[in-house]
C-alpha positions as CSV (number, residue, x, y, z in Angstrom):
1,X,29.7,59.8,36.3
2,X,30.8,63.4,34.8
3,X,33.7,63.9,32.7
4,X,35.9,65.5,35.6
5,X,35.2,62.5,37.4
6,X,36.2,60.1,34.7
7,X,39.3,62.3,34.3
8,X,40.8,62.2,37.3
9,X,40.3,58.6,37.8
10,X,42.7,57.6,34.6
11,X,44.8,60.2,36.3
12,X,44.9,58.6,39.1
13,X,45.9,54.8,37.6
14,X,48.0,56.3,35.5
15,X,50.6,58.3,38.2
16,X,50.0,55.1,40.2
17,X,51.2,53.2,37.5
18,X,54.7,55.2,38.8
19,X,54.6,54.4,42.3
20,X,54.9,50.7,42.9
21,X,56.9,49.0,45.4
22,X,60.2,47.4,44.2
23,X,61.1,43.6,45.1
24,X,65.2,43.3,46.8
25,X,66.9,39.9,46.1
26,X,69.4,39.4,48.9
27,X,71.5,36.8,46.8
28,X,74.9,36.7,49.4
29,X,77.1,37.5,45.9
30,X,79.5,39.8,48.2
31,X,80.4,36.5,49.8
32,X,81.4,34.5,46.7
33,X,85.1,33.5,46.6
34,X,86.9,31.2,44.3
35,X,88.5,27.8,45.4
36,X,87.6,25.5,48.6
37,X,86.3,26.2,52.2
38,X,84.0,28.8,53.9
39,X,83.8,32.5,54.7
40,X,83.0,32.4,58.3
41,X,81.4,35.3,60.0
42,X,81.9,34.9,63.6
43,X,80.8,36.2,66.9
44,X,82.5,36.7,70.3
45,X,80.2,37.6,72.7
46,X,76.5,37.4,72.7
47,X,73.9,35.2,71.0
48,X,73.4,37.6,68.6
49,X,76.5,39.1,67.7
50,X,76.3,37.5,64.2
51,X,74.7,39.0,61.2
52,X,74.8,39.6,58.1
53,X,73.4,42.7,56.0
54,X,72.5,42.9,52.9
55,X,70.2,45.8,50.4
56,X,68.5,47.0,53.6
57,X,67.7,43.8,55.0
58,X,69.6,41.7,58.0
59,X,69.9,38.1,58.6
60,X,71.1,37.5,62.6
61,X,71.7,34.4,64.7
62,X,69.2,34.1,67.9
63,X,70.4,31.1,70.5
64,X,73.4,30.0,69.1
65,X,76.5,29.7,72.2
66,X,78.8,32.8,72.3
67,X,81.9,32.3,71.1
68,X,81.4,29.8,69.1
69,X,79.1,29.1,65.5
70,X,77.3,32.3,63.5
71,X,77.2,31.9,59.8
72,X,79.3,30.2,57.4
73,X,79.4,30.6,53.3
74,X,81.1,27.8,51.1
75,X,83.5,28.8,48.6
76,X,82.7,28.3,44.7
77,X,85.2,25.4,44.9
78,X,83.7,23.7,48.1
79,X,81.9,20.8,46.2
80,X,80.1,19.2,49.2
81,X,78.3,22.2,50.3
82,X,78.4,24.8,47.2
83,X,75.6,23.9,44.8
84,X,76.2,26.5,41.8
85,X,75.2,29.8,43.8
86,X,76.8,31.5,46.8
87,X,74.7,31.1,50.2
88,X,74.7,31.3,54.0
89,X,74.0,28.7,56.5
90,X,73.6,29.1,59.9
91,X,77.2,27.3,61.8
92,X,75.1,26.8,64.7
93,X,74.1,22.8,63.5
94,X,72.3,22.2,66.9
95,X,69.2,24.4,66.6
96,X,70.2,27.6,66.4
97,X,67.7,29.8,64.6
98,X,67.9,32.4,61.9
99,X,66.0,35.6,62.0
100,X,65.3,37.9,59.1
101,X,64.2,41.3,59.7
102,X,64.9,44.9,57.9
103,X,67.8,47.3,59.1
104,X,66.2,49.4,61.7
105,X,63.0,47.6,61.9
106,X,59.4,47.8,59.6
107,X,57.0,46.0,57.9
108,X,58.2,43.6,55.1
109,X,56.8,41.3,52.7
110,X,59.2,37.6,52.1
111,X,58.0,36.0,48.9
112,X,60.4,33.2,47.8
113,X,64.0,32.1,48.4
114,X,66.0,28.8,47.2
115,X,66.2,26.4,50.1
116,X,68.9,23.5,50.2
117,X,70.0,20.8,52.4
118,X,73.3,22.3,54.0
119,X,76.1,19.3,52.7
120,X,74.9,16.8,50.0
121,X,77.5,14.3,51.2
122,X,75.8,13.7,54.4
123,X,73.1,11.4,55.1
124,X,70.2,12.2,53.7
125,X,65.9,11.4,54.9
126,X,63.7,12.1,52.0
127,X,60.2,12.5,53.0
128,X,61.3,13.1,56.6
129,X,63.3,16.9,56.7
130,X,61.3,19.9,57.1
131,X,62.1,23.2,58.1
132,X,59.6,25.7,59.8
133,X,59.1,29.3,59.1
134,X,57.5,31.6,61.2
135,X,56.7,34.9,60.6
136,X,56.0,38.2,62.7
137,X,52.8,39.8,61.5
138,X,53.1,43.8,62.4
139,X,49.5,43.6,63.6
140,X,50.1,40.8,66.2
141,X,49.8,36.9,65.7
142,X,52.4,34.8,63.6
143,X,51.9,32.5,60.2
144,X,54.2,29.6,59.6
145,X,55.5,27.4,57.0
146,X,56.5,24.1,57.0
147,X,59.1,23.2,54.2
148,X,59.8,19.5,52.6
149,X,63.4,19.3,51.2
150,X,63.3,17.8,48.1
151,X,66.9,16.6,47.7
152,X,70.3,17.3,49.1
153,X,72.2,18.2,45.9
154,X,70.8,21.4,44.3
155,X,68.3,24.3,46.0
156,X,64.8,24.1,45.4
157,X,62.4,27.3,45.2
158,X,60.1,28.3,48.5
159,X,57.3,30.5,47.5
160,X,56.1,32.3,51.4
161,X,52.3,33.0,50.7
162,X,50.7,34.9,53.5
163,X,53.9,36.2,54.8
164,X,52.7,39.8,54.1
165,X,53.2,42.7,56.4
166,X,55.7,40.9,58.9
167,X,58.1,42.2,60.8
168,X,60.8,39.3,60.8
169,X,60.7,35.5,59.6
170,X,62.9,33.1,62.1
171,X,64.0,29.0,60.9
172,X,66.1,26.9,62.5
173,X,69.0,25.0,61.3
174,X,68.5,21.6,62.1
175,X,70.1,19.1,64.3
176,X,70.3,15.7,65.6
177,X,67.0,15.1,66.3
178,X,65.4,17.0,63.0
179,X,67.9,17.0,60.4
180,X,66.9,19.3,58.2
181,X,70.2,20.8,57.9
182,X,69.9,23.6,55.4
183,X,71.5,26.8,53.7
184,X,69.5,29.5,51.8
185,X,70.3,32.0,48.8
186,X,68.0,34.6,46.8
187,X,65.8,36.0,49.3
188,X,63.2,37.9,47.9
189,X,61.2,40.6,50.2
190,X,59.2,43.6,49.3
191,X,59.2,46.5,50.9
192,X,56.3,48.3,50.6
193,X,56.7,51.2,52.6
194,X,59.8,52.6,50.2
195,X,58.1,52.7,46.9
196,X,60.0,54.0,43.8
197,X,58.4,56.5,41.4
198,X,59.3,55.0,38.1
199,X,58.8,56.3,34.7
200,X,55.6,55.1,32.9
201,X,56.5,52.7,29.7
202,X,55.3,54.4,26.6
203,X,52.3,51.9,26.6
204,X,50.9,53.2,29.7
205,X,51.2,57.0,28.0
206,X,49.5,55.7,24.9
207,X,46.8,54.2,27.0
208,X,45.9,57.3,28.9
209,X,46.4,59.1,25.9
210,X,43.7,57.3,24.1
211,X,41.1,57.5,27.0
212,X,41.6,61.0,27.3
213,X,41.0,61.9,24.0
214,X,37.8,59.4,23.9
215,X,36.5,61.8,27.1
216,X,37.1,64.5,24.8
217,X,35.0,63.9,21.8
218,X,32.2,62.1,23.9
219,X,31.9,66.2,25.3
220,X,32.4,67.4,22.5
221,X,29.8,65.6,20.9
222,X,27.3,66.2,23.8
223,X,27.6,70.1,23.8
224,X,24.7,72.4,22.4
225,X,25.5,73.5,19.1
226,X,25.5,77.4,19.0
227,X,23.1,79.4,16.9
C-alpha cells in the first residue's frame, strides 16, 4: 500500500467521522399538562383519522371504530395512569392497533422505547401480558417482537433488535381476551437516510493529525538522499 493510498483512507474515516446518522426521541413532552385527566386526540370519520406527529415521525390508529377511541395522554396529576413521564395510549381498548411510520414515508430504524401497562389500578396477570411488534422490512418480509410486561406501575425499557430498515412498526392495545393493556413514551428511531454533518471533536483532528504526520516521515525517510 503507497502513501497516497494510505492517505486517502484516514481521509476518508476521518470526514466520515462527520456524517453519522442522528437518533430522534419522540418523548410526547408537547402533550404534558399539569393536574388530572387526559388529552384526547380524537377522530370523526375514518379508522385512521387519528395521529399524532412528532420530530418527523407519526404514530396513527389502524382499526379502531370511527367516531369513537384514537389516542388518549394522562395528565401529570392523573395517578392511575401517569407513571412519572408523559405518554400516549391507544383509546381503542378492544384491539385497535398502533402504527409507527415516518411523515411521508422511508426507511427507519426503531431501537428502544419504555413500555407500560396502561392503568396500574386495574387488574393485573404477571407472567401472562405480552404485546407484539411487527415490523415492515423495506425489502419485503416482516420481524416481530413479543414483549413481557414486567409490572403495572412504572415503564420498563424495550430494546427492538433487528428492526433495521423498516418501514413502519404496528402493536396492538390489548383487550378482553389479551390484556396487555399498555401506553408507550421515548421512542427512539434512526433515521439513516438524513444524516447530519457534524463537526469532528478535537480528538478525531489530533488523531488524523498524528497519522498524517507518521506517513510523512516514513517518506521522508524512504527518499534517495541527493548527491
Amino acid at each position: 500500500m503507497n502513501i497516497k493510498t494510505l492517505y486517502v483512507g484516514l481521509s476518508a474515516i476521518f470526514f466520515s467521522l462527520g456524517a453519522m446518522a442522528t437518533p430522534v426521541t419522540i418523548t410526547f413532552d408537547p402533550l404534558t399538562t399539569p393536574g388530572p385527566g387526559f388529552t384526547s386526540i380524537q377522530y370523526n370519520v375514518s379508522p385512521n383519522e387519528s395521529s399524532y406527529t412528532e420530530s418527523g415521525f407519526q404514530l396513527f390508529t389502524l382499526g379502531n371504530i370511527p367516531g369513537q377511541s384514537g389516542f388518549g395522554s394522562a395528565h401529570t396529576g392523573q395517578a392511575d395512569y401517569y407513571f412519572g413521564s408523559t405518554g400516549l395510549f391507544n383509546d381503542d381498548t378492544d384491539g385497535g392497533f398502533t402504527v409507527l411510520s415516518k411523515v411521508g414515508g422511508g426507511a427507519f430504524s426503531l431501537e428502544s422505547m419504555e413500555l407500560a401497562t396502561l392503568n396500574h389500578t386495574w387488574s393485573f396477570f404477571p407472567n401472562s401480558e405480552f404485546v407484539t411488534f411487527t415490523g415492515t422490512l423495506s425489502g419485503g418480509g416482516t420481524v416481530t417482537k413479543q414483549v413481557l410486561l414486567l409490572n403495572n406501575i412504572s415503564f420498563q425499557t424495550v430494546d427492538f433488535t433487528g428492526f433495521t430498515d423498516v418501514t413502519s412498526v404496528t402493536w396492538a392495545q390489548g383487550n378482553s381476551t389479551t390484556r396487555a393493556f399498555n401506553q408507550f413514551d421515548d421512542i427512539v428511531v434512526n433515521n439513516p437516510s438524513e444524516e447530519v454533518a457534524a463537526v469532528p471533536e478535537p480528538a478525531s483532528i489530533a488523531l488524523l493529525g498524528l497519522g498524517l504526520a507518521a506517513l510523512t516521515v516514513k517518506r521522508r525517510k524512504g527518499e534517495p538522499r541527493k548527491g
